[in-house]
VOGU-3710 file (C-alpha; in Angstrom, 3 decimals, decimal comma):
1> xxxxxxxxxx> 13,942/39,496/7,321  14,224/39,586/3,757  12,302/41,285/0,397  11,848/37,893/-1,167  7,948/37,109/-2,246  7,869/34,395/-4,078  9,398/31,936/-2,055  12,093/30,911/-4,387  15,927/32,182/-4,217  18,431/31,070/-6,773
11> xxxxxxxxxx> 22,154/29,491/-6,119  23,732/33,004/-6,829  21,726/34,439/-4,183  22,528/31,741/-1,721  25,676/31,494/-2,784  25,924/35,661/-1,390  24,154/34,876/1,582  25,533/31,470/2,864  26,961/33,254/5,910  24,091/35,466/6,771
21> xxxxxxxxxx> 23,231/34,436/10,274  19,690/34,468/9,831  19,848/31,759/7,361  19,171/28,146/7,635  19,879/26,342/4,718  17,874/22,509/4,365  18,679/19,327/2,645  15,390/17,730/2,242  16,178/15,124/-0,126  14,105/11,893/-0,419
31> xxxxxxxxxx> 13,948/8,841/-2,116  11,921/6,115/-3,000  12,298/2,979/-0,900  12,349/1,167/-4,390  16,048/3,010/-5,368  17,605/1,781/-2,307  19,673/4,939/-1,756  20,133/6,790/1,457  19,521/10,207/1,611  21,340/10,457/4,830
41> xxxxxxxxxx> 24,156/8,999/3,654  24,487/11,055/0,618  23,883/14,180/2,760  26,865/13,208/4,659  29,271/13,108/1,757  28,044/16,018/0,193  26,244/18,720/0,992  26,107/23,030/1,216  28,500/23,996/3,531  26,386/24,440/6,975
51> xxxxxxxxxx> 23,101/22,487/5,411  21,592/20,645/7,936  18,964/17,345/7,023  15,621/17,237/7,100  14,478/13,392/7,153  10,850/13,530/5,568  10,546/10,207/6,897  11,298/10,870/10,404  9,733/14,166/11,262  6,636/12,332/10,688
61> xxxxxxxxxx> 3,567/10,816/11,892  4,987/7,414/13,063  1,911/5,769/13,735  0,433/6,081/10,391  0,614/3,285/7,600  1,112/5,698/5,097  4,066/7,141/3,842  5,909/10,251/5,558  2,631/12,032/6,782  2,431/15,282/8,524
71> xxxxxxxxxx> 3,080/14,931/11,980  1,505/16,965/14,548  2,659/20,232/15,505  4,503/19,490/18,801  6,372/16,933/17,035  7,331/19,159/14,027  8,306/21,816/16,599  10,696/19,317/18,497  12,440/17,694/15,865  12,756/20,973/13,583
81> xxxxxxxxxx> 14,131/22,869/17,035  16,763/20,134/16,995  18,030/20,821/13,674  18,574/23,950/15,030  16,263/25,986/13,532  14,339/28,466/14,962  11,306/31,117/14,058  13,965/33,914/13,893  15,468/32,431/10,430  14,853/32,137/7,166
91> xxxxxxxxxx> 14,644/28,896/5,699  16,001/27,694/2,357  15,318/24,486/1,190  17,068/22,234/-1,255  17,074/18,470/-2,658  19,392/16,759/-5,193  17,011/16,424/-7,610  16,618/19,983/-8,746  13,024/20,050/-7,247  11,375/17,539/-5,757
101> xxxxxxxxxx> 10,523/16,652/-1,618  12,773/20,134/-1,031  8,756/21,633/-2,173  7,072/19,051/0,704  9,255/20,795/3,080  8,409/24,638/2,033  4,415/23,631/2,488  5,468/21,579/5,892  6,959/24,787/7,471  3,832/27,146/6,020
111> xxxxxxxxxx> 1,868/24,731/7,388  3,251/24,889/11,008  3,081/28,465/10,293  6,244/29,620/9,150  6,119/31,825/6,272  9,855/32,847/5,998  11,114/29,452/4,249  12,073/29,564/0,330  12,828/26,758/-2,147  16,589/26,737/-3,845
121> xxxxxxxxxx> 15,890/27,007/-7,025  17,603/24,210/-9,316  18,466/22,503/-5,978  21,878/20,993/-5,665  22,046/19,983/-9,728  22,317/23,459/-10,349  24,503/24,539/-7,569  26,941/21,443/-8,545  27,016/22,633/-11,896  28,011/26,127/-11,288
131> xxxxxxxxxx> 30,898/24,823/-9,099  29,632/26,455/-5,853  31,209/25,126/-2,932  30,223/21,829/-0,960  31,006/19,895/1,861  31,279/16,513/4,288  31,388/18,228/7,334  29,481/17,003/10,148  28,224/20,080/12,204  26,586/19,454/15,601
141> xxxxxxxxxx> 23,338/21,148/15,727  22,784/23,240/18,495  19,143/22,997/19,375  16,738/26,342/18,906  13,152/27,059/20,246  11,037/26,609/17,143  7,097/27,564/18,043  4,561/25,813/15,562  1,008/26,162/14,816  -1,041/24,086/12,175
151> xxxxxxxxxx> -3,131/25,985/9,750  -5,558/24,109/8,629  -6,510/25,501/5,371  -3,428/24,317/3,746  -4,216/20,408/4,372  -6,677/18,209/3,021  -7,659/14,540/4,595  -9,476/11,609/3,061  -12,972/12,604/4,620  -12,531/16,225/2,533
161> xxxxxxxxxx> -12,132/15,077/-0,444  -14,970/12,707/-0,270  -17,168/15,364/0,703  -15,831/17,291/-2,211  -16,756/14,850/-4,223  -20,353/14,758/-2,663  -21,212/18,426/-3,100  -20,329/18,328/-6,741  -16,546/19,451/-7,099  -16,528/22,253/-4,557
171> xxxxxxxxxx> -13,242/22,843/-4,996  -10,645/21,837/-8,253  -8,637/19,009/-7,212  -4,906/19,342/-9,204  -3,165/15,846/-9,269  0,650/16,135/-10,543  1,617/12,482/-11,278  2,486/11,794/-14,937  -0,294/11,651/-17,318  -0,091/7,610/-17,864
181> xxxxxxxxxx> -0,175/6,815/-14,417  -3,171/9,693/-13,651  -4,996/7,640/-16,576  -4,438/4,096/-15,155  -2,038/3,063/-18,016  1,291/2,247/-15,891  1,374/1,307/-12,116  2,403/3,819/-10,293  5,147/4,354/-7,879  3,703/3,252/-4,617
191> xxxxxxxxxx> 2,534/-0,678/-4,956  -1,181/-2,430/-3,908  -3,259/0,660/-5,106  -5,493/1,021/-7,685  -5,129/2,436/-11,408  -6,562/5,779/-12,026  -7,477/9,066/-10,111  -9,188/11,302/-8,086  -12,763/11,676/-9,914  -13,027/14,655/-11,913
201> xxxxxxxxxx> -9,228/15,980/-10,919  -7,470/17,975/-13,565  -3,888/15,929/-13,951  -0,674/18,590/-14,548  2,249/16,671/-14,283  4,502/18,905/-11,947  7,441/18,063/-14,594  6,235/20,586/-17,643  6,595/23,436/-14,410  10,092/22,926/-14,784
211> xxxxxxxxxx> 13,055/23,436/-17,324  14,170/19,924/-18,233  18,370/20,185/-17,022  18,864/22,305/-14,339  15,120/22,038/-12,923  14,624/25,094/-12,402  11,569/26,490/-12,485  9,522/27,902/-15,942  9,016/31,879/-15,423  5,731/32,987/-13,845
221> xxxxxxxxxx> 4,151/33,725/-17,224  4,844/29,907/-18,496  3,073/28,984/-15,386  0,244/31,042/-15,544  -0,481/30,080/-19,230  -0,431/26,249/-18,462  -2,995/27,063/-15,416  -4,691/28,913/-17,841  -5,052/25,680/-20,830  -6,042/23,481/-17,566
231> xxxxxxxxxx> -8,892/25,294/-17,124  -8,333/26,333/-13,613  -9,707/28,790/-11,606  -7,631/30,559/-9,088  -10,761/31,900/-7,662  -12,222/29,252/-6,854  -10,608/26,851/-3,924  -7,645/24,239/-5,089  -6,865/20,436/-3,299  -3,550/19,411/-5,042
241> xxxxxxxxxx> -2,580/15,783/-4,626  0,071/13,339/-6,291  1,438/9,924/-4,972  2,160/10,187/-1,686  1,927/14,110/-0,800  5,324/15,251/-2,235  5,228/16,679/-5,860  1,497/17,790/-4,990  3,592/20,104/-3,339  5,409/21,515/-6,257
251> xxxxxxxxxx> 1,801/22,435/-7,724  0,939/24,160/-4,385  4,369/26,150/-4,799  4,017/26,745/-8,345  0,458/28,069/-8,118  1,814/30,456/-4,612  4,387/31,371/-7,159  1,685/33,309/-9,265  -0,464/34,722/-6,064  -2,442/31,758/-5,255
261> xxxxxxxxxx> -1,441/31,256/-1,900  -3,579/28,945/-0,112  -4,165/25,695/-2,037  -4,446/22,719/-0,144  -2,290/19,476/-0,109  -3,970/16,175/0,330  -1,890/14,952/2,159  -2,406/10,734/1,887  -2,976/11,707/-1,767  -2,691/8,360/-3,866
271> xxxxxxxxxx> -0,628/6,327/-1,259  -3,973/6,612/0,611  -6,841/7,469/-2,213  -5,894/4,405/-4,479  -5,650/1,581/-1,995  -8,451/-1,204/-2,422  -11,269/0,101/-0,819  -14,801/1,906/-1,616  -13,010/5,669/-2,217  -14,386/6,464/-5,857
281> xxxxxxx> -11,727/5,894/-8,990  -11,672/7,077/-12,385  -9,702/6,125/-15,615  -11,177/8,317/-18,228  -8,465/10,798/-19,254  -8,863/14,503/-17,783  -6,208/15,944/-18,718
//
């Protein structure tokens, strides 16, 4: 369906293939609950011309107290069918922050196991910039047969990362919240959970993999040298995690970027980790 390998396409390529048939293009913006905006909303004022939305919220487990966790695969299949999208195209997924829950979405649909899905690279900051085309019109979707299958090597739970802990750091757990709230100096984003981190994780804050305007990515060699000064192995297995399973994601597409394909999100990450409890925290900087 297309020669692309890394999973990331940039606004002049979209730009060419915006009418290609085979392509779906995804708004999968999300925001905090504490900036009272409405992704939705926004999406409906302005948008790529034929975008449809992705709710992060929604196509979600419902019964869980956490925030936007996976839901299972029937569900995913459903509500992504709806949006009509099906197996047959290939996905490309943007947010208005440059880069942010557009990466949860790439790792949702490798996850149900579809491998043709990309990330727009720079998002809708860049595209805005560059004057590309947008739009308020409402398209109704006409619903598709998606078919979805988990694959569970590219999702971590609670109980694994205990028992990581327990057989002495099996696998390198990556967390990519901001260094001060990784070290338990400022609260972090999701209230009622503890200071601190993951014992033993190795904090990269997913912000230094990306150029400060546009938020684009850094170039594959920039990425590989700041794996490199963290001291991680790519051959050994990697758990990335973050606040509530979204930016964790922009490690796990950063590090797929440079041929590590199959590290795991955790997917409660802090939002689950950090509430009061007996799970194991640590303050001492590790980064």
């Amino acid at each position: 369906m297309n020669d692309f390998k890394d999973n990331i396409v940039s606004t002049d390529w979209l730009f060419d293939h915006l009418n290609d048939l085979n392509i779906c293009v995804v708004d999968a913006t999300y925001h905090l609950p504490s900036l009272n905006r409405n992704a939705h909303k926004e999406f409906a004022n302005k948008h790529i011309p034929g975008a449809v939305f992705f709710d992060i919220d929604l196509i979600a487990n419902q019964k869980s107290d956490l925030p936007h966790m996976i839901p299972s695969a029937e569900q995913f299949a459903k509500e992504v069918g709806n949006l009509g999208i099906s197996n047959k195209h290939y996905i490309i997924i943007y947010d208005t922050y440059g880069l942010l829950s557009a990466a949860r979405v790439w790792w949702m649909f490798r996850l149900f196991g579809h491998t043709s899905v990309a990330v727009l690279d720079g998002g809708l900051i860049k595209w805005e910039n560059e004057k590309k085309p947008l739009s308020s019109q409402n398209i109704p979707y006409q619903p598709e047969k998606f078919n979805a299958a988990l694959q569970p090597n590219l999702i971590r739970y609670k109980q694994d990362i205990q028992d990581n802990l327990n057989i002495k750091q099996s696998a390198q757990i990556i967390d990519a919240r901001d260094t001060r709230i990784f070290s338990g100096l400022i609260e972090g984003k999701w209230p009622g959970r503890r200071p601190g981190h993951i014992p033993n994780s190795i904090n990269l804050p997913f912000q230094i993999l990306l150029n400060s305007q546009q938020k684009t990515f850094i170039d594959k060699q920039q990425i590989q040298e700041i794996v490199r000064n963290k001291s991680i192995d790519l051959q050994k297995s990697i758990i990335t995690t973050c606040g509530s399973g979204i930016t964790a994601c922009i490690l796990a597409l950063a590090l797929h970027i440079i041929g590590y394909e199959n590290a795991a999100v955790y997917d409660g990450s802090w939002a689950e980790w950090g509430l009061p409890g007996d799970t194991p925290v640590s303050t001492d900087e590790n980064i």
